[in-house]
LOPASE-239273 format. One record per atom (N, C-alpha, C): residue number from 0; y, x, z; atom name; residue in one letter. Coordinates in nm, 3 decimals. Example, Ala and Ser with C-alpha at 12.3 -4.5 7.8 and 13.67 -1.06 7.14 Angstrom:
<pts>
<torgu:0	north:-0.569	east:1.319	up:0.780	zalo:N	vexlum:a>
<torgu:0	north:-0.450	east:1.230	up:0.780	zalo:CA	vexlum:a>
<torgu:0	north:-0.330	east:1.320	up:0.780	zalo:C	vexlum:a>
<torgu:1	north:-0.225	east:1.285	up:0.708	zalo:N	vexlum:s>
<torgu:1	north:-0.106	east:1.367	up:0.714	zalo:CA	vexlum:s>
<torgu:1	north:0.003	east:1.290	up:0.787	zalo:C	vexlum:s>
</pts>
This chain:
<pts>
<torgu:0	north:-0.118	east:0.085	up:0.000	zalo:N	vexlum:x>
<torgu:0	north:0.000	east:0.000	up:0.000	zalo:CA	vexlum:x>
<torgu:0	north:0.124	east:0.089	up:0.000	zalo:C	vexlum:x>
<torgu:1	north:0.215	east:0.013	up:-0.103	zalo:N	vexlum:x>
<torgu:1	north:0.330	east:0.081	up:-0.093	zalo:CA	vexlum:x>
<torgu:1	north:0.462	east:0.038	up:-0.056	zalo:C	vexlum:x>
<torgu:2	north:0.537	east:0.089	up:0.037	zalo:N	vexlum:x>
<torgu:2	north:0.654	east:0.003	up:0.094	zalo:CA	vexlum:x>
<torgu:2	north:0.753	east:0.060	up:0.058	zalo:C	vexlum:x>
<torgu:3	north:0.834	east:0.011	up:0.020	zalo:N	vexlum:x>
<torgu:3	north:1.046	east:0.037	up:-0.028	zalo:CA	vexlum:x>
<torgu:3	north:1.143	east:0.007	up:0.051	zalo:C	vexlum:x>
<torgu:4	north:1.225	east:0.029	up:0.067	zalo:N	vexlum:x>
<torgu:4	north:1.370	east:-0.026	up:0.153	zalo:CA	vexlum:x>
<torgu:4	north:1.439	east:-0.074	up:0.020	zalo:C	vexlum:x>
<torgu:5	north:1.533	east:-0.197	up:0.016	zalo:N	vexlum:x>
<torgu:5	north:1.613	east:-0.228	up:-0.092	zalo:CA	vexlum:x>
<torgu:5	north:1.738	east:-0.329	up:-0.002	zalo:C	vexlum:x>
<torgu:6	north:1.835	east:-0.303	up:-0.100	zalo:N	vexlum:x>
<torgu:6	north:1.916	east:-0.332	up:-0.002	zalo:CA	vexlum:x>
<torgu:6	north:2.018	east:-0.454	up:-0.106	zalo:C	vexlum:x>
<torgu:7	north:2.034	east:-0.603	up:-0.064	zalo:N	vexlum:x>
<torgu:7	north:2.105	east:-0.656	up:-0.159	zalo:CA	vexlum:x>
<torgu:7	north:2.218	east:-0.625	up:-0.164	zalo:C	vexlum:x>
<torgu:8	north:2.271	east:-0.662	up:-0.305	zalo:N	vexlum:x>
<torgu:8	north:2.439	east:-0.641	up:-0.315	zalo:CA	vexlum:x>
<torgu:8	north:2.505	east:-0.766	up:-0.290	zalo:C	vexlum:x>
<torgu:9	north:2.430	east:-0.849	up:-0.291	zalo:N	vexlum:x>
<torgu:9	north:2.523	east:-0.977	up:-0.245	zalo:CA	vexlum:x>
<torgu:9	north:2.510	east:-1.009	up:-0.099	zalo:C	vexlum:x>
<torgu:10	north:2.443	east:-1.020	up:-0.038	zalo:N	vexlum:x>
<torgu:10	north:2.444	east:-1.051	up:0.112	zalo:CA	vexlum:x>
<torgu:10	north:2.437	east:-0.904	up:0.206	zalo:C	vexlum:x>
<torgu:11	north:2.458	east:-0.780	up:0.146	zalo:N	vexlum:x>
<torgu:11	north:2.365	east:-0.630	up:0.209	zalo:CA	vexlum:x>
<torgu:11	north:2.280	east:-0.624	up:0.318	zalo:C	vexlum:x>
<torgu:12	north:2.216	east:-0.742	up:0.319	zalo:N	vexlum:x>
<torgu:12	north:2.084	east:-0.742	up:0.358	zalo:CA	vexlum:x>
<torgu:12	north:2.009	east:-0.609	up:0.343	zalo:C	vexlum:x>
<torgu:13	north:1.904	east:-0.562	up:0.455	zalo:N	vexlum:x>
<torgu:13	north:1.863	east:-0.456	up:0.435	zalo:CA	vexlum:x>
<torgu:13	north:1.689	east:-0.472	up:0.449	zalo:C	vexlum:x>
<torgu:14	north:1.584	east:-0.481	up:0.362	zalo:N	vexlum:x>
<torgu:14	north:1.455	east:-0.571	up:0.355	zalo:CA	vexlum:x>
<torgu:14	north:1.321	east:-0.464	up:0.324	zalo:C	vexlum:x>
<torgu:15	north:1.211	east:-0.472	up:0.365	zalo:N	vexlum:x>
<torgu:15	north:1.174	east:-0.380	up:0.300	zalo:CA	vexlum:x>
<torgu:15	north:1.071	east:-0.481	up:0.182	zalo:C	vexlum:x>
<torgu:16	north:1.009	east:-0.415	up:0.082	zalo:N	vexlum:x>
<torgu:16	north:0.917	east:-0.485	up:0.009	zalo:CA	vexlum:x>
<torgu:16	north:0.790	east:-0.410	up:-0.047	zalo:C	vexlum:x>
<torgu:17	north:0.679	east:-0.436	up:0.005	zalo:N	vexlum:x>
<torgu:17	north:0.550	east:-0.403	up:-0.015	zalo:CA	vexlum:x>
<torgu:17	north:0.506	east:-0.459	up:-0.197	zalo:C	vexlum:x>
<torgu:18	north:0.433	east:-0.324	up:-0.228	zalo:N	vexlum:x>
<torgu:18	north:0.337	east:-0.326	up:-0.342	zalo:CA	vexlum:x>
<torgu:18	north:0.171	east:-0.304	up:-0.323	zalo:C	vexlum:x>
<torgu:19	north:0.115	east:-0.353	up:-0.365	zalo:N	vexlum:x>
<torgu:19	north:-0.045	east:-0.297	up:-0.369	zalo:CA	vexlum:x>
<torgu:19	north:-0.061	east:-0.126	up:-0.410	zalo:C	vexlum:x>
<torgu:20	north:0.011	east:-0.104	up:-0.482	zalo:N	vexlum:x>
<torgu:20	north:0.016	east:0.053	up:-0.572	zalo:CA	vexlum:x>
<torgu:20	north:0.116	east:0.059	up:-0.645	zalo:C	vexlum:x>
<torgu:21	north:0.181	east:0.190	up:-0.685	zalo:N	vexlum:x>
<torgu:21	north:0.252	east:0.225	up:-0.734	zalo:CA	vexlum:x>
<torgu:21	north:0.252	east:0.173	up:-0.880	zalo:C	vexlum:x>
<torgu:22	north:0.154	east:0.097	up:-0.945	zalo:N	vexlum:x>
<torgu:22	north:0.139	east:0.051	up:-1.071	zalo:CA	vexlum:x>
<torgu:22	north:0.227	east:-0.084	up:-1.079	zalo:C	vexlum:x>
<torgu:23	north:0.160	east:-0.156	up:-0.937	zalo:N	vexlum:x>
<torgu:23	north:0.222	east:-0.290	up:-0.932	zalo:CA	vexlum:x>
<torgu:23	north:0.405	east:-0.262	up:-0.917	zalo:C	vexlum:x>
<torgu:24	north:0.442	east:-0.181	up:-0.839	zalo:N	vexlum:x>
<torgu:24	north:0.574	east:-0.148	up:-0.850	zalo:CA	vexlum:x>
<torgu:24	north:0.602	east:-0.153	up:-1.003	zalo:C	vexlum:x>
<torgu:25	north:0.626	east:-0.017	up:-1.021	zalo:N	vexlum:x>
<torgu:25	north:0.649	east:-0.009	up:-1.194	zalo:CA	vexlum:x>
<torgu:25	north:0.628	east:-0.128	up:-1.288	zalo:C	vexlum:x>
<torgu:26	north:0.533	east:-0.209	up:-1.245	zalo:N	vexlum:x>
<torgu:26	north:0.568	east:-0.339	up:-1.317	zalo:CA	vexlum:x>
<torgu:26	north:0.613	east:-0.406	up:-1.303	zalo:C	vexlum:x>
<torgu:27	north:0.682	east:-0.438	up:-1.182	zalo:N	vexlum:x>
<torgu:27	north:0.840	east:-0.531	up:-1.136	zalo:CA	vexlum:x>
<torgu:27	north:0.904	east:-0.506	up:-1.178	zalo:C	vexlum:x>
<torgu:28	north:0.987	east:-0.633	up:-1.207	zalo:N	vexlum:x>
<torgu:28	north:1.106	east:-0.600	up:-1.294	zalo:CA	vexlum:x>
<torgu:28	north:1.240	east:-0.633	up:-1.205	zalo:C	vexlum:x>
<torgu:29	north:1.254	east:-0.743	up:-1.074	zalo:N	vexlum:x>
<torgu:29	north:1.330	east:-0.724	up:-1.007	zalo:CA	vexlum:x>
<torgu:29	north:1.228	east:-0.771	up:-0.916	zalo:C	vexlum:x>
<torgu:30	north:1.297	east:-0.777	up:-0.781	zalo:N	vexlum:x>
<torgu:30	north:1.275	east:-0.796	up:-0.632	zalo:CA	vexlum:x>
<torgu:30	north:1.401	east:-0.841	up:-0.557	zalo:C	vexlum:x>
<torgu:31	north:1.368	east:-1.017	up:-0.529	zalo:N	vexlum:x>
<torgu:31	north:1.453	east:-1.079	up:-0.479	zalo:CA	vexlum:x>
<torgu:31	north:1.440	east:-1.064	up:-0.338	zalo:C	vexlum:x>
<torgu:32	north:1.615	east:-1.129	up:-0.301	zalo:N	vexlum:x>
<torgu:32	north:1.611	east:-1.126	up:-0.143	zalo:CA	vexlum:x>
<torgu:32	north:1.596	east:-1.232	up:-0.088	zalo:C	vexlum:x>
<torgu:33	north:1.550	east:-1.160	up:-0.006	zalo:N	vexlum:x>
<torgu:33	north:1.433	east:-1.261	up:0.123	zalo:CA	vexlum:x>
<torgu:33	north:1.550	east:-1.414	up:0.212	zalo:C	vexlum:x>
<torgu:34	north:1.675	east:-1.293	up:0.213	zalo:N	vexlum:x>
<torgu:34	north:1.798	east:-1.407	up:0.229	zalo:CA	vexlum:x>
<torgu:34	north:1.889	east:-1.485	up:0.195	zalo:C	vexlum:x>
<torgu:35	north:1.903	east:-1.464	up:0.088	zalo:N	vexlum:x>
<torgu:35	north:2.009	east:-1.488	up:-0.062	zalo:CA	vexlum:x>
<torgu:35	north:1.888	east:-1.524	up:-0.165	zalo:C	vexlum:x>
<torgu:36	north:1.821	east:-1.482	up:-0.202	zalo:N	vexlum:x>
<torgu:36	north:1.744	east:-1.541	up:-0.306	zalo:CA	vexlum:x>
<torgu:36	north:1.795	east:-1.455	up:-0.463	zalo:C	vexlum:x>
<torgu:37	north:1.930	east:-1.360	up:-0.414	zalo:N	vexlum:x>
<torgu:37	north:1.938	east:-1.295	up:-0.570	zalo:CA	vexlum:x>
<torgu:37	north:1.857	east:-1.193	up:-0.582	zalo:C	vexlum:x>
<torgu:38	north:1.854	east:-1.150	up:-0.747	zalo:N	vexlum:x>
<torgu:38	north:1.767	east:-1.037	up:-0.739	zalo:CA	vexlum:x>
<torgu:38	north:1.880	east:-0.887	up:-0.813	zalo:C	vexlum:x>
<torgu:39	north:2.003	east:-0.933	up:-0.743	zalo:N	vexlum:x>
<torgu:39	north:2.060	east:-0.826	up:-0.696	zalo:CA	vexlum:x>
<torgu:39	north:2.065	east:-0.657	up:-0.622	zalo:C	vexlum:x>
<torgu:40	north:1.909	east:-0.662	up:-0.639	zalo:N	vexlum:x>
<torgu:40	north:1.889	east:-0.569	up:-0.513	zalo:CA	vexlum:x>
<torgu:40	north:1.843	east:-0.406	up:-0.625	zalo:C	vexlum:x>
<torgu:41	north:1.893	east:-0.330	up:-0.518	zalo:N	vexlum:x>
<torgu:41	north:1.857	east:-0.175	up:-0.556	zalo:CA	vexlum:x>
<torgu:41	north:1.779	east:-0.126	up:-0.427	zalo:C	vexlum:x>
<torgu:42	north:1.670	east:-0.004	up:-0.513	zalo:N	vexlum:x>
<torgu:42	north:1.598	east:0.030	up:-0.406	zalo:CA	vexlum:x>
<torgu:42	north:1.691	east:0.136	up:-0.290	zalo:C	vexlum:x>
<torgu:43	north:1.662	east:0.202	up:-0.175	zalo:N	vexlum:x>
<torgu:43	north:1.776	east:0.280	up:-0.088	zalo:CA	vexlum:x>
<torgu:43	north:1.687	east:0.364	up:-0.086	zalo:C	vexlum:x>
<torgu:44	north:1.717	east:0.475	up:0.008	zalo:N	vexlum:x>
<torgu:44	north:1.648	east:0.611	up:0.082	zalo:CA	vexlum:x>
<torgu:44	north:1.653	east:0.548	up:0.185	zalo:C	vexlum:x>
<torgu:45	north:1.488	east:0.604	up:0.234	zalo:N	vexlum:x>
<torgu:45	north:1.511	east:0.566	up:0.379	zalo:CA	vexlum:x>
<torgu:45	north:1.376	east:0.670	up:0.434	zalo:C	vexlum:x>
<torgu:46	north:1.383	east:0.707	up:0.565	zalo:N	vexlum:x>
<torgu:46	north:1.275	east:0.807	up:0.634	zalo:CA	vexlum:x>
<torgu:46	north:1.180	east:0.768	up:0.635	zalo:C	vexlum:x>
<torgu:47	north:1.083	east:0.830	up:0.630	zalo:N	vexlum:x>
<torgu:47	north:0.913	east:0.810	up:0.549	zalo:CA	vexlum:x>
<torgu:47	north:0.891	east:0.729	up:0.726	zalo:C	vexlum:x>
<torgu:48	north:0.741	east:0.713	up:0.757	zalo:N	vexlum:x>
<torgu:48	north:0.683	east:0.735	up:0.843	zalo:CA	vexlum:x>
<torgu:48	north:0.573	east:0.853	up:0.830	zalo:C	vexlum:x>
<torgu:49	north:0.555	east:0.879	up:0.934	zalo:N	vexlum:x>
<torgu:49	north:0.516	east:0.980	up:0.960	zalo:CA	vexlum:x>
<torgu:49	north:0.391	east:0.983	up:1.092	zalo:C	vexlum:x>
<torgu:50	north:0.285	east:1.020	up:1.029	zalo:N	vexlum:x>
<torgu:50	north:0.143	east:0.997	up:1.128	zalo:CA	vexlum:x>
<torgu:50	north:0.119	east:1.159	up:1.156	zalo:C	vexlum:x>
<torgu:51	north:0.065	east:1.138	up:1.290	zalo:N	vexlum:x>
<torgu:51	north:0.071	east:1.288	up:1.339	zalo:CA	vexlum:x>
<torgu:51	north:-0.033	east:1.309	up:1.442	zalo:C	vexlum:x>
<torgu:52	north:-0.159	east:1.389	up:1.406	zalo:N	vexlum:x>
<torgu:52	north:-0.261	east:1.381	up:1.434	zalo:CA	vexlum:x>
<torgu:52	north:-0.289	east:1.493	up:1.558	zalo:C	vexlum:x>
<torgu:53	north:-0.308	east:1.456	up:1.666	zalo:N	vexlum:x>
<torgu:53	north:-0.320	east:1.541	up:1.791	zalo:CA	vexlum:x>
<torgu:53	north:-0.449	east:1.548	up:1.877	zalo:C	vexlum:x>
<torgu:54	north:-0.495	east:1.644	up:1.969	zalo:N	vexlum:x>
<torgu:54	north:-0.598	east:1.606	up:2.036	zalo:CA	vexlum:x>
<torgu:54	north:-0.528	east:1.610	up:2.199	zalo:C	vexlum:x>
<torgu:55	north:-0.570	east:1.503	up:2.266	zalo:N	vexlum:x>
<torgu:55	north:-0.533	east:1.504	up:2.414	zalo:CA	vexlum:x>
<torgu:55	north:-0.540	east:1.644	up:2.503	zalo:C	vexlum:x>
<torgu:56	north:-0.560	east:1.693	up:2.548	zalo:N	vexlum:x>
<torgu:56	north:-0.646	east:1.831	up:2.651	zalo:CA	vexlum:x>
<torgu:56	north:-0.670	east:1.742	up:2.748	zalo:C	vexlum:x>
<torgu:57	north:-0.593	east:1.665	up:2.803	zalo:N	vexlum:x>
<torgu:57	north:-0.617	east:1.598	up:2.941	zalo:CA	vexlum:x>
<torgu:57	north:-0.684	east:1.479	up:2.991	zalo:C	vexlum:x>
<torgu:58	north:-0.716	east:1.423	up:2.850	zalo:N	vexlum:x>
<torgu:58	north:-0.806	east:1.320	up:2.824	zalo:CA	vexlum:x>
<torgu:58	north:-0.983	east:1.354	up:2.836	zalo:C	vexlum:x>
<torgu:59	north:-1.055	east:1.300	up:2.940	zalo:N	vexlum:x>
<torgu:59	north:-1.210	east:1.316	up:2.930	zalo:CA	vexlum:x>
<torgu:59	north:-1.272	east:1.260	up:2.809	zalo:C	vexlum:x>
<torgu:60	north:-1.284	east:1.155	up:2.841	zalo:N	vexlum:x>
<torgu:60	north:-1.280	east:1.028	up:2.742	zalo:CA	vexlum:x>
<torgu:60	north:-1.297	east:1.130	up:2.555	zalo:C	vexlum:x>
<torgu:61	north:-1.432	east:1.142	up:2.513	zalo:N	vexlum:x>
<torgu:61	north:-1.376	east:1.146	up:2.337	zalo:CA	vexlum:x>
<torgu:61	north:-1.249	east:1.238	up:2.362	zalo:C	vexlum:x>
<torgu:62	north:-1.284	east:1.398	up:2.444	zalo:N	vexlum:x>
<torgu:62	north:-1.235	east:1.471	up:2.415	zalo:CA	vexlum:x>
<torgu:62	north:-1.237	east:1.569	up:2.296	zalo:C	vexlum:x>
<torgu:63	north:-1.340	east:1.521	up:2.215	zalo:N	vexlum:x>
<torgu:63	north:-1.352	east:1.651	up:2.034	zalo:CA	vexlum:x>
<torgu:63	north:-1.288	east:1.533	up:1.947	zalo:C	vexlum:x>
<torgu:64	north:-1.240	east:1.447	up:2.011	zalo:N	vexlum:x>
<torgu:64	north:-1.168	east:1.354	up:1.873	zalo:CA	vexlum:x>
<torgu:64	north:-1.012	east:1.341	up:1.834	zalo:C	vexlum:x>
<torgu:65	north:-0.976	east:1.336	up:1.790	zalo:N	vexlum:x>
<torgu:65	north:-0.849	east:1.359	up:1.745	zalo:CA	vexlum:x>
<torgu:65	north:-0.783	east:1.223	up:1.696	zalo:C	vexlum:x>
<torgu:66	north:-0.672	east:1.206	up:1.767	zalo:N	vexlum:x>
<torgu:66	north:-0.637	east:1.071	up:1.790	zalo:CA	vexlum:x>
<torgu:66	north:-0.477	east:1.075	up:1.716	zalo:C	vexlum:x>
<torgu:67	north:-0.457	east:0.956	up:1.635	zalo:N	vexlum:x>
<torgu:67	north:-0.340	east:0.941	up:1.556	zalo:CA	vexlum:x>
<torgu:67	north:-0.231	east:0.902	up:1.649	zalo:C	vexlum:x>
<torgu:68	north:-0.108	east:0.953	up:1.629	zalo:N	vexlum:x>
<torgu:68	north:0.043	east:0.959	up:1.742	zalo:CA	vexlum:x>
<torgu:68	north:0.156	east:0.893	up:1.650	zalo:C	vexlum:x>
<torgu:69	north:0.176	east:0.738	up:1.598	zalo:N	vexlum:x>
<torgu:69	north:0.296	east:0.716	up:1.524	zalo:CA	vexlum:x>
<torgu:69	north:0.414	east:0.759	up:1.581	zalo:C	vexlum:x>
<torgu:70	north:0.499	east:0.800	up:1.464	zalo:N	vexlum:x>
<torgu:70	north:0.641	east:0.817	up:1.534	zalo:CA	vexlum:x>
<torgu:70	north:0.700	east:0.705	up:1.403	zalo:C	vexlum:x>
<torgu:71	north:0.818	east:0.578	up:1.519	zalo:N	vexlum:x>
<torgu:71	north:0.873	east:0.494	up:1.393	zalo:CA	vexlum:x>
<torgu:71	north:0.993	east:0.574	up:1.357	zalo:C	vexlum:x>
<torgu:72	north:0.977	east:0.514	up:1.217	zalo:N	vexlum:x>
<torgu:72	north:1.124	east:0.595	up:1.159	zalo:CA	vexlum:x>
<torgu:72	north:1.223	east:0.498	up:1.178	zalo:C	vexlum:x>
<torgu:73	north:1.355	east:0.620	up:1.113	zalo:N	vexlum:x>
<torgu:73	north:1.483	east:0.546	up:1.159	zalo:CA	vexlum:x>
<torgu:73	north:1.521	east:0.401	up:1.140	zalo:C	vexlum:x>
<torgu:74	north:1.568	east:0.315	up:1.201	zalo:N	vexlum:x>
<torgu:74	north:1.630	east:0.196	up:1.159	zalo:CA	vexlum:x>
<torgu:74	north:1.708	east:0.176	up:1.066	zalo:C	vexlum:x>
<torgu:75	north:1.650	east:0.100	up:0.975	zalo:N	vexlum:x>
<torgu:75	north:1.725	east:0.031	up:0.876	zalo:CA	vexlum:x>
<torgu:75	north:1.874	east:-0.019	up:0.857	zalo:C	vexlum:x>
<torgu:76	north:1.889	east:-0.065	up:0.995	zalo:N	vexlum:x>
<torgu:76	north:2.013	east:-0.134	up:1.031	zalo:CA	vexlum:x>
<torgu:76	north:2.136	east:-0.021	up:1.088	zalo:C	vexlum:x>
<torgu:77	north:2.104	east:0.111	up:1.091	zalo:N	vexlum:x>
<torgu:77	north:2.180	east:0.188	up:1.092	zalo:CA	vexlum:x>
<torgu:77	north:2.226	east:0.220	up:0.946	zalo:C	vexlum:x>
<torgu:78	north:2.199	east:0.167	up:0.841	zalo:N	vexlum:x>
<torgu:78	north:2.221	east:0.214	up:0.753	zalo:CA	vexlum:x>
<torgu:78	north:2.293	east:0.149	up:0.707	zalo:C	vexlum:x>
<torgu:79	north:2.296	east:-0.010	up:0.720	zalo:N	vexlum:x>
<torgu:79	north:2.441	east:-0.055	up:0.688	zalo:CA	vexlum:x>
<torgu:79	north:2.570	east:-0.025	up:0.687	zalo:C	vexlum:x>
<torgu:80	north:2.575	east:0.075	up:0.748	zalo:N	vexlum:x>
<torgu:80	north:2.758	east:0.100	up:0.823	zalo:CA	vexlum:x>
<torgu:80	north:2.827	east:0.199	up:0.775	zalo:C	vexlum:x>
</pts>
């Protein structure tokens, strides 16, 4: 799955919008907003997420396993301003 930030020009709504694959993208031709309904919208930059794979030391428990640590990325809504 692939996710975008897009941001309308008529309401600057800030939304994100999921694809199955990068194919299904490329074959859109616009992507309306979720609040306005135009398809006004351009895609933005925005910070990836980011998965970050660690092992505990202090954990007994499935200590040889290596356990995934999300960090969320920045807010969207800082980007309005």
């Amino acid at each position: 799955m692939v996710i975008y930030d897009y941001r309308c020009e008529e309401c600057a709504e800030i939304f994100e919008q999921g694809f199955k694959s990068r194919d299904d993208y490329r074959k859109t031709i616009a992507v309306t907003c979720p609040i306005c309904g135009t398809g006004l919208t351009h895609k933005i930059v925005s910070a990836p997420a980011i998965s970050i794979w660690w092992k505990d030391p202090l954990s007994s428990e499935d200590s040889g396993r290596l356990r995934p640590s999300f960090r969320p990325a920045v807010s969207n809504r800082a980007l309005r301003r």
